[in-house]
C-alpha positions, 0 to 999 in steps of 0.5 A: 333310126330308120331300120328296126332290125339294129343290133348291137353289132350295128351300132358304133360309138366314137371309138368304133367310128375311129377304128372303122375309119382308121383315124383316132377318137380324139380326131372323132370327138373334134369332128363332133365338137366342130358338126362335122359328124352326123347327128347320133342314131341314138345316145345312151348315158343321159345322152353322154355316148353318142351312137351310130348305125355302121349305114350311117357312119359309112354313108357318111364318110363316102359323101365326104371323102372320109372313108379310107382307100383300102376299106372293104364296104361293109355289104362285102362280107368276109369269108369265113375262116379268114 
């Protein structure tokens, strides 16, 4: 991971990645089985949970054409109370 100042909030596991990119985890896990995906930040239980940086996964997805019409990217912060 390039960044030191990663948090838990930064971090995404497969289930994440589905929900940020509005498609479900079995669709995730095939992107994984198939390379498709990038390699994991980090893995944690022996390697079986795959990580991922909130930047990476977005960079991602904007390079392929993955990142859905309608998400706000993450530098937009949104207001509070809303």
């Amino acid at each position: 991971m390039p960044q030191s100042n990663i948090t838990l909030d930064d971090l995404m596991g497969v289930n994440e990645v589905a929900a940020f990119l509005q498609v479900t985890p079995n669709l995730v896990s095939a992107w994984i089985k198939r390379s498709k995906m990038p390699l994991p930040d980090t893995t944690i239980n022996a390697g079986r949970t795959l990580l991922w940086t909130r930047e990476t996964v977005e960079n991602w997805a904007t390079a392929t054409g993955k990142m859905p019409m309608n998400r706000t990217p993450v530098w937009v912060k949104p207001k509070k109370g809303k």
